[in-house]
C-alpha positions as CSV (number, residue, x, y, z in Angstrom):
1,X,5.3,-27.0,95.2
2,X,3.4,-28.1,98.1
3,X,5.9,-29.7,100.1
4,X,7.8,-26.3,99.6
5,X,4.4,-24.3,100.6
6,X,3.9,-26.0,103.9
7,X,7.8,-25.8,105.0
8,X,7.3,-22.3,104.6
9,X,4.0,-21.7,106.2
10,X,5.3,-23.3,109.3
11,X,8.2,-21.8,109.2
12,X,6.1,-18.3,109.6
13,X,3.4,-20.2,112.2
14,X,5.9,-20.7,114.2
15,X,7.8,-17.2,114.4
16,X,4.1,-15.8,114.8
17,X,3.8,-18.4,117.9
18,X,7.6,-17.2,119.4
19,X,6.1,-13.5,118.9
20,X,3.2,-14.7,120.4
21,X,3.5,-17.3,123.1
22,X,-0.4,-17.6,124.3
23,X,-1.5,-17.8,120.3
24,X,-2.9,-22.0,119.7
25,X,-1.1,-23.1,116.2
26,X,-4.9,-22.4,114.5
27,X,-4.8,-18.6,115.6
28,X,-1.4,-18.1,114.4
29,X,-2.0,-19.6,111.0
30,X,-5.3,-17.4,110.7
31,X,-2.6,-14.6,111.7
32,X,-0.1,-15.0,109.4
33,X,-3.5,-15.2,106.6
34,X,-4.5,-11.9,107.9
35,X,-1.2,-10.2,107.9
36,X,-0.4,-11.4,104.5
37,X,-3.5,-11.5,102.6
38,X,-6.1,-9.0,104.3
39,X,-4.4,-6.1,106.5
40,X,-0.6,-6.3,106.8
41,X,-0.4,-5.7,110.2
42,X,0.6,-8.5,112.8
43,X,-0.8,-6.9,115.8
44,X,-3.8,-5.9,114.1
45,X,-4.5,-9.1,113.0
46,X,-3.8,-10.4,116.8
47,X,-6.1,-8.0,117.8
48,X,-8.8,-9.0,115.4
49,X,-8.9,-12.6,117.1
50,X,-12.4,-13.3,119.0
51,X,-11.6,-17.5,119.1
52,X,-13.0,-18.6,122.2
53,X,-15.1,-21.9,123.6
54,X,-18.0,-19.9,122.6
55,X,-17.4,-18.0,119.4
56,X,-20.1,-19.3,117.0
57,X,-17.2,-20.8,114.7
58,X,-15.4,-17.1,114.2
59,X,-12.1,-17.2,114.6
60,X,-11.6,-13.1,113.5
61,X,-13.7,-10.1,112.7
62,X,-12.2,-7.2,110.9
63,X,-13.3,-4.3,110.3
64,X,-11.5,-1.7,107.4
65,X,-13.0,1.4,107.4
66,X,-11.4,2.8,104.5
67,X,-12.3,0.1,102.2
68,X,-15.6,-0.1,104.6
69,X,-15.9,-3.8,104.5
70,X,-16.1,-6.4,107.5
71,X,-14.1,-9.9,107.4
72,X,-15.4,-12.9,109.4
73,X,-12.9,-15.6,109.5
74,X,-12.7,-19.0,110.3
75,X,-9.2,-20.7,110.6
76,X,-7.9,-24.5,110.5
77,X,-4.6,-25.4,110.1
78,X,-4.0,-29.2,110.0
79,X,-0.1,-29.7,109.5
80,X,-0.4,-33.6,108.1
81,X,0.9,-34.1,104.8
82,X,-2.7,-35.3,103.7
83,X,-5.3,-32.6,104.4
84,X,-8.8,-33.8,105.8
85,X,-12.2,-33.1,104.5
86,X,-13.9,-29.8,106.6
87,X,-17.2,-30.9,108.2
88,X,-20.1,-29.5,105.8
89,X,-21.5,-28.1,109.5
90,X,-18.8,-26.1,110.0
91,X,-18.8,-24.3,106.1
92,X,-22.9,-23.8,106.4
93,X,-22.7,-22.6,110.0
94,X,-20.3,-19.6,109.1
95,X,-22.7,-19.0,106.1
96,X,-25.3,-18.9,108.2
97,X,-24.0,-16.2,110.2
98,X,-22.9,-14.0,107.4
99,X,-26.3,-14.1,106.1
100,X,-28.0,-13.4,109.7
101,X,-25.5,-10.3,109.3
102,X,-27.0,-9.5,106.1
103,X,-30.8,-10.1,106.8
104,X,-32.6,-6.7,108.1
105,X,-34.5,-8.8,110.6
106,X,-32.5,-8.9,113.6
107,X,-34.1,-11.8,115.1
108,X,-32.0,-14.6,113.3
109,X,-28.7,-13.1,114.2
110,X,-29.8,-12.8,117.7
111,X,-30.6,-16.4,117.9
112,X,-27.8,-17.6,117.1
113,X,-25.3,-15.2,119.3
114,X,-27.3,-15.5,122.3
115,X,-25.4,-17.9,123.8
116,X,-22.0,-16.5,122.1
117,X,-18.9,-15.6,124.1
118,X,-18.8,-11.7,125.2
119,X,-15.6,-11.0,122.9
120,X,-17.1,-12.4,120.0
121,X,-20.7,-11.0,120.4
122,X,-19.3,-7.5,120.8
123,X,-16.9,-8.1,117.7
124,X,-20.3,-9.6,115.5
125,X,-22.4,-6.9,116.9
126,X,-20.3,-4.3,115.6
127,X,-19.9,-5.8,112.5
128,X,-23.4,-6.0,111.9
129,X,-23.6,-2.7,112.5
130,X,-21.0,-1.8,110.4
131,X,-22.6,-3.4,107.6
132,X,-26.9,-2.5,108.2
133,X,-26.6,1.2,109.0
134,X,-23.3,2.6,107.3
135,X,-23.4,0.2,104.3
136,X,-19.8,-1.6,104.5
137,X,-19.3,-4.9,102.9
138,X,-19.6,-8.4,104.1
139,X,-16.6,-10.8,103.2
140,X,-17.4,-14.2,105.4
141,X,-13.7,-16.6,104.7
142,X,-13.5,-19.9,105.4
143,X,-9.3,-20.5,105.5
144,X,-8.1,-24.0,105.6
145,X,-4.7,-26.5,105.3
146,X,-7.4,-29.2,104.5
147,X,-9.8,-29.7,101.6
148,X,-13.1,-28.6,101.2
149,X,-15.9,-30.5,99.0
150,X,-17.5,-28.3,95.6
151,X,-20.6,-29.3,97.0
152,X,-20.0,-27.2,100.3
153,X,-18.3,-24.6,98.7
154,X,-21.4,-24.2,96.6
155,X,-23.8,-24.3,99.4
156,X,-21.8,-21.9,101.3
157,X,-21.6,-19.6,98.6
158,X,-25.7,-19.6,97.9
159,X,-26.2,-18.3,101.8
160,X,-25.2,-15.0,100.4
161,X,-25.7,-14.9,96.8
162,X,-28.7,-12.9,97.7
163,X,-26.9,-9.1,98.3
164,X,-24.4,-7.8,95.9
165,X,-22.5,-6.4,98.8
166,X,-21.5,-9.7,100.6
167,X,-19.7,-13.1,100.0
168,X,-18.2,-16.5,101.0
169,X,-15.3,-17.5,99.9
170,X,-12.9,-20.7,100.8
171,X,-9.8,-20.8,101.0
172,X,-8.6,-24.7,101.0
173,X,-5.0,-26.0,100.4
174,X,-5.1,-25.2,96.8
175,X,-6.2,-22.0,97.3
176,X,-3.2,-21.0,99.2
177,X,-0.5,-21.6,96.4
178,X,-2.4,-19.0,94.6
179,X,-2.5,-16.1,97.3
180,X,1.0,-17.5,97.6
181,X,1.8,-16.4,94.2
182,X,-0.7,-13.1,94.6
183,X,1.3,-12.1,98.1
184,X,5.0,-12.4,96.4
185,X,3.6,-10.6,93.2
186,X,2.2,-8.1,95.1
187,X,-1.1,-8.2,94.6
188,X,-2.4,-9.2,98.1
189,X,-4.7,-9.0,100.0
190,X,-6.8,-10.1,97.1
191,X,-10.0,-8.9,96.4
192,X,-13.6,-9.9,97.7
193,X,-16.0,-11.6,95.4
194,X,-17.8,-8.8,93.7
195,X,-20.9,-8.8,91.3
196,X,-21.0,-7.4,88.1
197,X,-24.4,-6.9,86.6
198,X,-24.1,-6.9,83.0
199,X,-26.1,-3.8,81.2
200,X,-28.5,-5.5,78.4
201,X,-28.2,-8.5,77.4
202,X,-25.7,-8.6,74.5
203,X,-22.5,-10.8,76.3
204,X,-20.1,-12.6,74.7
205,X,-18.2,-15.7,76.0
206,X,-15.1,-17.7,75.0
207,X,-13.2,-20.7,75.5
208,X,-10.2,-21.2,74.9
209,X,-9.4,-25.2,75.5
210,X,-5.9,-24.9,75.1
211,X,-5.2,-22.7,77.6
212,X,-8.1,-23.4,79.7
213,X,-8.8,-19.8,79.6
214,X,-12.4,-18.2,79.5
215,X,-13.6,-14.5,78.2
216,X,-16.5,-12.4,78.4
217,X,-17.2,-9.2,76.5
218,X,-20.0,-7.3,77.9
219,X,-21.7,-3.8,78.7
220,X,-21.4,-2.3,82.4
221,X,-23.1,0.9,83.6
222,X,-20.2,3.3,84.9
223,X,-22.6,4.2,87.6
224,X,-21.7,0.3,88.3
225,X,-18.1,0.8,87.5
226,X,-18.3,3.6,90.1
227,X,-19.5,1.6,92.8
228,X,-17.3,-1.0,92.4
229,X,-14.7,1.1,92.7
230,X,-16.9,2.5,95.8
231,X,-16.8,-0.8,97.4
232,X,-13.6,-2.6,96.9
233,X,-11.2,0.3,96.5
234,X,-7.2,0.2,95.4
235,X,-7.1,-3.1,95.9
236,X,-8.4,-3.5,92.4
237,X,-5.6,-2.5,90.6
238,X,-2.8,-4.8,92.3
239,X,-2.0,-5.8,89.1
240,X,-1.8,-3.0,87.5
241,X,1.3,-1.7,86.9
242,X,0.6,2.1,87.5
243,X,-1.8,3.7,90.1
244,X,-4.0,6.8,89.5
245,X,-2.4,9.6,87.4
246,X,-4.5,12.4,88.4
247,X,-5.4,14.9,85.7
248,X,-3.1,13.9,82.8
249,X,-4.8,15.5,79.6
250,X,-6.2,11.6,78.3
251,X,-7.8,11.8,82.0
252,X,-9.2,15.4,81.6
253,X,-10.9,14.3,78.0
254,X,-12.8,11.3,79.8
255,X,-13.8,13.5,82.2
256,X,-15.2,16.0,80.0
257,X,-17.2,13.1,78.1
258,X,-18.6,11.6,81.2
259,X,-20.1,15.0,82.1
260,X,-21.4,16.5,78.8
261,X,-21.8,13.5,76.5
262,X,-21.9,10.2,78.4
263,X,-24.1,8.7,75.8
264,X,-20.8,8.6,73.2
265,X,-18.5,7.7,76.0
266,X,-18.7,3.4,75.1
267,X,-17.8,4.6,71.8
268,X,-14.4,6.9,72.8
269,X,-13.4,4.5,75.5
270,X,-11.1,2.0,75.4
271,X,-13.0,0.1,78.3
272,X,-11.9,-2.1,80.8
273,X,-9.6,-5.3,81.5
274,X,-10.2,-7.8,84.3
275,X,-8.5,-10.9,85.2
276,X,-9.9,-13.0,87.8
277,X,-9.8,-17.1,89.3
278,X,-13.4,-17.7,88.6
279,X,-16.5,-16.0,87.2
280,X,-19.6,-17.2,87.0
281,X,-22.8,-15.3,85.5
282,X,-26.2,-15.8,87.6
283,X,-29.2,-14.9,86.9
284,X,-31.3,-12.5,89.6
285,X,-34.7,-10.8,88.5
286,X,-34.1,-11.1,85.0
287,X,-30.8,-9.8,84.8
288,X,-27.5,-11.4,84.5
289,X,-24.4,-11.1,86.7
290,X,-21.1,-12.3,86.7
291,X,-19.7,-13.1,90.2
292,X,-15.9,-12.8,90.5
293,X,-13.7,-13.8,92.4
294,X,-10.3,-11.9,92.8
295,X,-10.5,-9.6,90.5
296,X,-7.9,-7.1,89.3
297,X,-8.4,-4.0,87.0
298,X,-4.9,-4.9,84.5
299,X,-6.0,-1.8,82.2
300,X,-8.7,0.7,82.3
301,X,-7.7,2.0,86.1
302,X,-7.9,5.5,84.6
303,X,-10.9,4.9,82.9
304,X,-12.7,3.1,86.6
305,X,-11.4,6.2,88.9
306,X,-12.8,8.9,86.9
307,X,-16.2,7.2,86.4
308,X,-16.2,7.1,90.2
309,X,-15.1,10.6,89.9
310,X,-19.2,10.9,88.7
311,X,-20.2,8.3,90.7
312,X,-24.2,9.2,89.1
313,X,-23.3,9.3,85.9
314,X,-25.3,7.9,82.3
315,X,-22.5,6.6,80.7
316,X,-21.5,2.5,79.4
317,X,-18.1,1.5,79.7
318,X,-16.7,-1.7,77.7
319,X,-15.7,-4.6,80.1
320,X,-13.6,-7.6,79.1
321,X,-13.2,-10.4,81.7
322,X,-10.5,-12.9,81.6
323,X,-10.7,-16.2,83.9
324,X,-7.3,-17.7,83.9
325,X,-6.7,-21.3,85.9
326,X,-4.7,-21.6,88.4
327,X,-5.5,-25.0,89.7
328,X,-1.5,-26.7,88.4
329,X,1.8,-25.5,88.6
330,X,2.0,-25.2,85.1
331,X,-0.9,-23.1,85.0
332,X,0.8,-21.5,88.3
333,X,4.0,-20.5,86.1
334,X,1.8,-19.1,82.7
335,X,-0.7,-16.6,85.0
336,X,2.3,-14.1,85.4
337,X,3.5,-14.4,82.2
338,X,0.0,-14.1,80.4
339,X,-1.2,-11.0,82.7
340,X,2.0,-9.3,82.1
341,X,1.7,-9.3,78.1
342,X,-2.4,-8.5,78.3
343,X,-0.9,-5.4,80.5
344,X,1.9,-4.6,77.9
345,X,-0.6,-5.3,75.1
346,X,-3.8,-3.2,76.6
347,X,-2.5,-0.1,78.6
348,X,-1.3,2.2,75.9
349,X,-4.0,5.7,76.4
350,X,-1.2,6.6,78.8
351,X,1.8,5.9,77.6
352,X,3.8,3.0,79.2
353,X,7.1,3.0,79.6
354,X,10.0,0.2,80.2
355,X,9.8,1.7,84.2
356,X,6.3,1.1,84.5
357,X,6.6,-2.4,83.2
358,X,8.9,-3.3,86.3
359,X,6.8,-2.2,89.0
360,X,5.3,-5.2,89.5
361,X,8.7,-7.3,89.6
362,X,9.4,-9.5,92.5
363,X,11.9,-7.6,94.4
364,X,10.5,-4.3,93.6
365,X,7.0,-6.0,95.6
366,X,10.0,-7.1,98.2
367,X,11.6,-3.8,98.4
368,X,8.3,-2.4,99.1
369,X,7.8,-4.2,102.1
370,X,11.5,-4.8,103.2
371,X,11.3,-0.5,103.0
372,X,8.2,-0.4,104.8
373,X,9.3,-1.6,107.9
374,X,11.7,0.9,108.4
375,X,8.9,3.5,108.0
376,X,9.9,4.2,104.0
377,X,7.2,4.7,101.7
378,X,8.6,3.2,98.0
379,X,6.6,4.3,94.9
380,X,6.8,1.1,92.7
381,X,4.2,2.6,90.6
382,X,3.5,6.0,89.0
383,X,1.0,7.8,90.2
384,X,0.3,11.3,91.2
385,X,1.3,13.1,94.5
386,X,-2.3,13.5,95.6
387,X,-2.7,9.5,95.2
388,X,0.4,8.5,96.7
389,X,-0.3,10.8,100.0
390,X,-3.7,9.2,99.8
391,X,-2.4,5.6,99.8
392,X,0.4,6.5,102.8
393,X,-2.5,7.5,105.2
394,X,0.5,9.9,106.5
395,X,2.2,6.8,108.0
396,X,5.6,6.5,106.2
397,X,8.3,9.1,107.2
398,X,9.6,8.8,103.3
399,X,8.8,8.5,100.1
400,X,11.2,7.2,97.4
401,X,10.8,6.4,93.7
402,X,11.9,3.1,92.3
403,X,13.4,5.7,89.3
404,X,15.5,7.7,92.5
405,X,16.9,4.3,93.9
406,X,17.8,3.1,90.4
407,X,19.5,6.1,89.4
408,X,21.4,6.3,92.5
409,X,23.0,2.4,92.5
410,X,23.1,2.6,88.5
411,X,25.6,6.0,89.0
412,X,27.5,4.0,91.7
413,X,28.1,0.7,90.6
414,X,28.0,1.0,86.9
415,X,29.2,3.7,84.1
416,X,27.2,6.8,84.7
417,X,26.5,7.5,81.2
418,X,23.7,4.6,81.5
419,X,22.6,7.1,83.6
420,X,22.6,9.8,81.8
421,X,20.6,7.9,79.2
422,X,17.7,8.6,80.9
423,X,15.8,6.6,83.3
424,X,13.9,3.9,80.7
425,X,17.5,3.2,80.0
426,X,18.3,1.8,82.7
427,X,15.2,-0.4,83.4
428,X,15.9,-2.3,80.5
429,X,16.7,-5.8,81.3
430,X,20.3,-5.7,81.0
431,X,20.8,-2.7,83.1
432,X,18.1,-3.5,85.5
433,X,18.9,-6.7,86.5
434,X,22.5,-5.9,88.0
435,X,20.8,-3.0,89.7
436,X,18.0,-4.4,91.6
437,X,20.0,-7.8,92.1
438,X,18.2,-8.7,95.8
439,X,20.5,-6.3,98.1
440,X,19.5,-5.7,101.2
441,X,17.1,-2.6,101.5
442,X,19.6,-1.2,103.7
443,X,22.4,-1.2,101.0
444,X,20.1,0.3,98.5
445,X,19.2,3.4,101.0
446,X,23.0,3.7,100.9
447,X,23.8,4.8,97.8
448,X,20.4,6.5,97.8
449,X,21.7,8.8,100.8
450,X,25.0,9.1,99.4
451,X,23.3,10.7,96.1
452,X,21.4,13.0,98.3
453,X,24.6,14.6,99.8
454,X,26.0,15.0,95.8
455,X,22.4,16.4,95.0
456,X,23.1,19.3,97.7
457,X,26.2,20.7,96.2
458,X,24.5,20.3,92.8
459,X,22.2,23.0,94.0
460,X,21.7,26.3,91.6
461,X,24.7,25.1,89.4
462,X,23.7,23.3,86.3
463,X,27.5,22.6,85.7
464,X,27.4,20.4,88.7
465,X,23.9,18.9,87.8
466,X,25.4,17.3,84.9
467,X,28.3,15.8,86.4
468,X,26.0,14.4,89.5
469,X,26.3,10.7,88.6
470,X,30.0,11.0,87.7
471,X,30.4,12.5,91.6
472,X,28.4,10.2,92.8
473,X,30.4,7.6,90.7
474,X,33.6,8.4,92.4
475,X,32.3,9.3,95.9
476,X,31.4,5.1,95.6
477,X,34.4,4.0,94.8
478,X,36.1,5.9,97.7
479,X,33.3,4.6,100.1
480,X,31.7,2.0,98.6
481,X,33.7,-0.7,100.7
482,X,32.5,1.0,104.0
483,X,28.5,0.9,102.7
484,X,28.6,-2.3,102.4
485,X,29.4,-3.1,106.2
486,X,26.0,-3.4,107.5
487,X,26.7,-1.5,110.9
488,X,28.2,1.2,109.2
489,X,25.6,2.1,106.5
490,X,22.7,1.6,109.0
491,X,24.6,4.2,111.3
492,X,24.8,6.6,107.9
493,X,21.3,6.0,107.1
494,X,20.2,7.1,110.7
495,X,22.5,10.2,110.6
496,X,21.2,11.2,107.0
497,X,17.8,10.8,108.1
498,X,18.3,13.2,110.4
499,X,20.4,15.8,109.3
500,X,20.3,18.8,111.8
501,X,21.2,16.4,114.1
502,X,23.8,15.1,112.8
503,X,25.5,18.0,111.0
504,X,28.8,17.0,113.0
505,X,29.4,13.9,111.6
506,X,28.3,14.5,108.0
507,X,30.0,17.5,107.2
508,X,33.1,15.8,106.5
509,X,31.6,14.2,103.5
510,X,29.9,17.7,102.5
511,X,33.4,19.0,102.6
512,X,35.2,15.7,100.3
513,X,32.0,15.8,98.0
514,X,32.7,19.6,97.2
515,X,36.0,18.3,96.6
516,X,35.0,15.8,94.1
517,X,33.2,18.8,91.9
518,X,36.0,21.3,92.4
519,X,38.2,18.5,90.6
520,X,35.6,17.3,88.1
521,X,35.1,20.5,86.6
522,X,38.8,20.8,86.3
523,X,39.1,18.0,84.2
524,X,35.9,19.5,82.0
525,X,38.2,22.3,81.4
526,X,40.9,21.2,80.7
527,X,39.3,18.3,78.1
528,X,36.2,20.2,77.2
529,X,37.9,20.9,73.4
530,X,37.0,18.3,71.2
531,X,37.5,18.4,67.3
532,X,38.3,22.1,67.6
533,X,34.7,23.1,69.3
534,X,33.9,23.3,73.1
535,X,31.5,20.8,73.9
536,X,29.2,22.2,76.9
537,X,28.7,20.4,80.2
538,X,25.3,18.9,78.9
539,X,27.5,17.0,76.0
540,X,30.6,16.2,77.6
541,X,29.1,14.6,81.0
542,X,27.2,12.6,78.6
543,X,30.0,10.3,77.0
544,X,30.8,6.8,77.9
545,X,33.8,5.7,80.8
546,X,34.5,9.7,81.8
547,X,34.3,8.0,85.1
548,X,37.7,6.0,84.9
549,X,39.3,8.7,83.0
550,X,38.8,10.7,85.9
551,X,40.1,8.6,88.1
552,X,43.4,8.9,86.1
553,X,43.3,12.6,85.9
554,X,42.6,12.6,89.9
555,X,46.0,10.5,90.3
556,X,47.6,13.6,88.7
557,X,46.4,15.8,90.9
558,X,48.4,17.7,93.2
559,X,49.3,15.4,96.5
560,X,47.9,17.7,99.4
561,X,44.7,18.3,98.0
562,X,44.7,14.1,97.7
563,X,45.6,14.0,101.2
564,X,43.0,16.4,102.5
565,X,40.3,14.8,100.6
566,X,41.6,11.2,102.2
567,X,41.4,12.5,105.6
568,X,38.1,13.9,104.9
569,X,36.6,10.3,104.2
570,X,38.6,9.1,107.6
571,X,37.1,11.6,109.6
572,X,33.7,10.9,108.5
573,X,33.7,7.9,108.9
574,X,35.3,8.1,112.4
575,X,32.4,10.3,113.4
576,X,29.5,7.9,111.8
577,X,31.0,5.2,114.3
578,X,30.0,7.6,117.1
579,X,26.1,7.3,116.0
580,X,24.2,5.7,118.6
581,X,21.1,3.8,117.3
582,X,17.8,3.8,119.1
C-alpha cells in the first residue's frame, strides 16, 4: 500500500509542478495536501504559500473565514523509499509559533518574526489577528513523507494544549494512508483536534483487545456541543451519511425540549456518535477532557445543529466516542466497514433509507468532485434546501440529486419498472451497482438531460407522468449510441444547459419526444383492457418489460410517421454538431 501511495502522490506532485513551473517539489506536495485535505482549491492553496529564505519554518497560512479557523503549515516531501527522521528543532519551532500566536502578550510572537520575510510576516500577522480579536481557531500542521518520533509529536502537541481553540497535529508517512482513505471516502479535509470537556465526572471507557478499538461514554454540556459545532462546522459530519434536515417534526420536538425543558433533554435524546483516530482525556483545573483527533459526528448531526440552534442553552446531551486504529492495512480495510454498520445501526430518529446508505460510496464522493468541476452542485446526501444553498456558497450553476441521476440512467439502460418501484428500489445493490458503474460524469449528465426534455412534455398531463421512464426508455435506445460519443454528449450538455440559446438545435428532439408519447399512449389504449377491467395509467405503466413490447408495437406503426420521427433524431443531431464550445 505504500509503494502504491507514493506512485500516486508523485504522480499528482508532478502535474501540480507542470501547472506550476516556479513551485520547488516541497511547495507542490504541501499543495496538493492543501487542495485535497484542507480547502479544495489549487490556486488557493498556491496562493496560501509564504515559503521563503526567511519564513520562520511556515510553508502556508490559511485563513477560512467561514469555518473561522487559521492553518499554519509546514511541508517536507522526501521522495526516498525510506523516510528520514524530522529534526525535533524543526517540530518545536512551529510549536513555538502557534503558541506565540495564541499568547495575549505580543512580545514573544514579535521576537521571533522580527527578522521574518515581508510575505510571511504579513501572512502571520494576519493570522494572529484572525485568531486574538475575532476568535478563529488555530490549527498549526506539521506535513511530512518522513517519520516523526512520539516523543516530538508529544512535545509539539503540549505547546498548545493550553487553549481549547488551538492544536498541533503531524502528519508523517503513516498518516497520509489515512487522509488517503478519508479524501477517497469523502470525508476530507478532516477535522482539527478539538477538546471535549466531559460534564461531571461519571465516564466510562472500553477496550476492546480484539479489535483494538477504544470507547467512552460520557456527559457533554450542549452549550459545549454548540460550540463545537461553532468552531469546526460541516466538516463534522463527513461521515455522516445525511446533512441537516431542517425542521422535520423529530427536529421540531428537540427543539421544543431544548427551550422549555432542557433538564429532561439527556433523558429523550438519543445522544451522540463520534469516531475518531485518537482520543486522549487530560486533565485541566480539575476537569477532564478528551482531545480528539479527526473527529466525525456518524449519528446525532440532528441532535448537534439544533443544540447550536440554542447555542446558551442548559441542557446534557449523551456522547459516545469510538477510537478506531488505523495504523495497518488490515485495520485500513475494517474502518469503513465498521463506521458504516455503527451508522446503519445508530441513525434511526430519522428514518434511513437504502438511498441514504449510498451517499457515502466511492463514486458517489467521485461524482461529486468529477461534477464539481464543471460548475454542478451534486447532492449525495439529504438535506434540506436551506442547507444545501448554505453549503454551495452560490458557487455551483446546478444542483442535482443522486436520486435524479439514478432515476434517469436506471429508466435508460434498464427496465423502467425498477423505476417505477420507487427510488430505494433502485439503490439496492443489485440495481445500483449497474447504475453508478464509474461512467464518466459527462455520460451520466446525458441521460440526466435527456430526461429533462421527457420531463417537459410530461408537464400538466399525469398520463404522460406515468409513462416518463418508458419515454425516456425508448428515446435511449434511439440515441443512446450517439451519447456515448464524448464530443457529441458534451456538445448536448452545453446546448441543454442553455436552452434559450439553443432552442434551434433542440427542438427537433422536443418534436421526436412528443412523438414518442403520442405513440405510447396509443399502445395504453389499445392494451389498457386486462381481465375484462381497464387498468389506469398509474397500473399499467407500472408492469414489468412494457418497454420492449413497445418496441414491437412501434414496428407496427404506420411507416411515415416512423420516418418523420427518424429524421427528427437526424436533424437534431445535425444541429448539436453545429454547437461551438467555449
Amino acid at each position: 500500500m505504500a509503494a502504491d501511495l507514493f506512485r500516486d502522490l508523485k504522480k499528482e506532485v508532478l502535474e501540480i509542478t507542470d501547472r506550476n513551473p516556479l513551485l520547488t517539489p516541497d511547495n507542490a506536495f504541501l499543495v496538493w495536501f492543501l487542495r485535497a485535505f484542507v480547502l479544495d482549491a489549487e490556486d488557493t492553496a498556491v496562493e496560501s504559500l509564504t515559503g521563503g529564505c526567511r519564513d520562520k519554518g511556515v510553508d502556508a497560512v490559511y485563513t477560512d473565514h467561514d469555518a473561522r479557523i487559521v492553518f499554519l503549515h509546514q511541508g517536507k516531501y522526501h521522495q526516498g523509499p525510506k523516510p528520514p527522521a524530522e529534526k525535533r528543532s524543526d517540530v518545536i519551532a512551529l510549536a513555538d509559533l502557534g503558541r506565540a500566536i495564541m499568547l495575549e502578550s505580543n512580545s514573544t510572537f514579535r521576537t521571533i518574526i522580527q527578522d521574518c520575510d515581508e510575505t510571511a510576516k504579513k501572512a502571520l500577522e494576519e493570522a494572529r489577528s484572525h485568531v486574538q480579536r475575532r476568535g478563529y481557531r488555530l490549527s498549526v500542521q506539521f506535513v511530512t513523507t518522513g517519520k516523526v518520533s512520539p516523543t516530538h509529536k508529544a512535545e509539539g502537541e503540549q505547546r498548545l494544549e493550553d487553549w481549547r481553540t488551538a492544536s498541533f497535529e503531524i502528519f508523517a508517512r503513516t498518516d497520509l494512508l489515512r487522509l488517503l482513505q478519508d479524501y477517497i471516502e469523502g470525508a476530507a479535509p478532516p477535522t482539527p483536534t478539538i477538546q471535549l470537556p466531559i460534564h461531571g465526572k461519571e465516564a466510562f471507557s472500553r477496550h476492546d483487545t480484539t479489535t483494538g478499538i477504544t470507547s467512552w461514554i460520557f456527559s457533554v454540556l450542549g452549550s459545549d456541543i454548540a460550540a463545537l459545532y461553532k468552531s469546526v462546522g460541516v466538516r463534522l459530519f463527513a461521515r455522516n451519511i445525511r446533512g441537516f434536515l431542517g425542521i422535520t417534526d423529530i427536529n421540531r420536538g428537540m427543539q421544543a425540549t431544548i427551550e422549555d425543558e432542557p433538564q429532561l433533554f439527556w433523558y429523550f435524546n438519543n445522544g451522540i456518535t463520534i469516531v475518531c483516530d485518537e482520543a486522549r482525556k487530560i486533565e485541566r483545573r480539575g476537569a477532564d477532557t478528551l482531545r480528539i483527533t479527526n473527529a466525525q459526528i456518524i449519528n446525532g448531526q440532528q441532535t448537534t445543529r439544533c443544540l447550536a440552534l440554542n447555542p446558551r442553552n442548559d441542557a446534557e446531551v449523551l456522547v459516545k466516542l469510538v477510537e478506531i486504529p488505523r495504523d495497518s492495512q488490515e485495520s485500513h480495510a475494517k474502518y469503513s466497514h465498521v463506521v458504516s454498520e455503527i451508522v446503519s445501526a445508530t441513525n434511526w430518529q430519522n428514518a434511513i433509507t437504502a438511498s441514504d446508505l449510498k451517499a457515502n460510496d466511492y463514486e458517489q464522493v467521485r461524482l461529486e468532485r468529477e461534477f464539481r468541476k464543471i460548475n454542478y452542485q451534486y447532492l449525495r446526501k439529504k438535506m434540506s434546501k436551506s442547507e444545501a444553498r448554505r453549503n454551495s456558497r452560490n458557487r455551483y450553476r446546478f444542483f442535482i440529486k443522486k436520486e435524479d441521476i439514478a432515476r434517469s440512467v436506471g429508466a435508460c439502460i434498464l427496465d423502467p419498472y425498477e423505476v417505477r418501484l420507487g427510488k430505494d428500489r433502485i439503490f439496492e445493490n443489485d440495481v445500483y451497482d449497474k447504475i453508478f458503474d464509474g461512467k464518466p460524469a459527462s455520460e451520466y449528465l446525458a441521460h440526466y438531460w435527456l430526461d429533462r426534455v421527457v420531463k417537459y412534455w410530461c408537464r400538466n398531463d399525469s398520463r404522460r407522468g406515468y409513462a416518463r421512464w418508458i419515454a425516456l426508455n425508448f428515446l435511449w435506445t434511439h440515441l443512446g449510441q450517439y451519447m456515448r460519443r464524448p464530443e457529441f454528449r458534451e456538445k448536448f450538455r452545453y446546448a441543454a444547459e442553455r436552452w434559450n440559446k439553443y432552442a434551434h438545435q433542440i427542438k427537433p428532439l422536443d418534436q421526436a419526444v412528443n412523438d414518442i408519447f403520442t405513440v405510447i399512449l396509443r399502445y395504453y389504449r389499445n392494451n389498457r383492457r386486462h381481465d375484462g377491467k381497464v387498468m389506469d395509467e398509474s397500473s399499467f405503466f407500472k408492469h414489468k418489460n412494457l418497454h420492449r413490447e413497445l418496441q414491437s408495437f412501434w414496428a407496427k406503426q404506420p411507416r411515415k410517421q416512423r420516418q418523420l420521427f427518424t429524421h427528427r433524431l437526424d436533424t437534431f443531431r445535425e444541429r448539436i454538431h453545429t454547437v461551438e464550445l467555449d
